[in-house]
N, C-alpha and C positions, 0 to 999 in steps of 0.2 A: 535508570535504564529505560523507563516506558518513554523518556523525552524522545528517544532513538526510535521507537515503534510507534505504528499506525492501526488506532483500532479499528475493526472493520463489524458492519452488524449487519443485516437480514432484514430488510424490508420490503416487502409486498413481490418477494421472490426473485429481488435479487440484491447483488451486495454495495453497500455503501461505504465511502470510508466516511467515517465518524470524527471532523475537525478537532469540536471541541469536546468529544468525551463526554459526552453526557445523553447521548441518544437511546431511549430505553430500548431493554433487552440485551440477550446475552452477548458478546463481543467475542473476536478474537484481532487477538495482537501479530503485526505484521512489520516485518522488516519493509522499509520504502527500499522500493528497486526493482527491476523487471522478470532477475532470477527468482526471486524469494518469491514473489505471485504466480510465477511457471510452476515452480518446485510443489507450492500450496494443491495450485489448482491440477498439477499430475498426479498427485496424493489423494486429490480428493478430500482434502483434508477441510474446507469448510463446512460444509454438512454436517459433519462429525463434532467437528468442535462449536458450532452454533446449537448443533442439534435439530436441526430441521432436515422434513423428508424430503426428498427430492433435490435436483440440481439447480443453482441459485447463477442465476444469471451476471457472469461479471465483467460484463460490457464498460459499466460505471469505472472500474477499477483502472479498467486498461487505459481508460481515456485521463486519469487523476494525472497529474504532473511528478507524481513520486514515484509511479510505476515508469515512468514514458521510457521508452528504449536510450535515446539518448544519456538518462538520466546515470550518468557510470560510477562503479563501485555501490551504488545504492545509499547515497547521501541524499539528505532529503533538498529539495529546491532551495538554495537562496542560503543553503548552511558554508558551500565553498566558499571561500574565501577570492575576490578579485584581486589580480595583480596588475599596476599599471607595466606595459613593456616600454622597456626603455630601449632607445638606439642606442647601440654599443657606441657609434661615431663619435 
């Protein structure tokens, strides 16, 4: 299930997402898509689950490709599947 999630970590006050998994310190795991980082950051829910004081800048995040608005249903980039369209003619 973590292939589907995106961890996200805390550096130097604000949030990162973490490609390969391996960025030290604590993480939290995130649905790609632009509700689940709305939903997170109305919660307030970083801080909490990183554990750090204060509010964590997530500029970084909004700009990632897995957050983008476009991005619908919250799949991650490049997992849809391309269809070529055919003329019906």
């Amino acid at each position: 299930m973590t292939g589907e999630l995106l961890r996200v970590v805390a550096a130097d006050g604000r949030l990162v997402v973490d490609e390969r998994r391996r960025l030290p310190g604590r993480g939290a795991w995130l649905h790609p898509g632009p509700d689940c980082l709305a939903k997170a950051e109305r919660k307030r829910a970083f801080p909490r689950a990183l554990r750090v004081q204060g509010a964590l800048d997530a500029a970084g995040l909004h700009d990632h490709a897995a957050f983008a608005a476009d991005n619908d249903a919250g799949t991650p980039p490049g997992s849809r599947e391309t269809r070529k369209q055919v003329d019906p003619s």
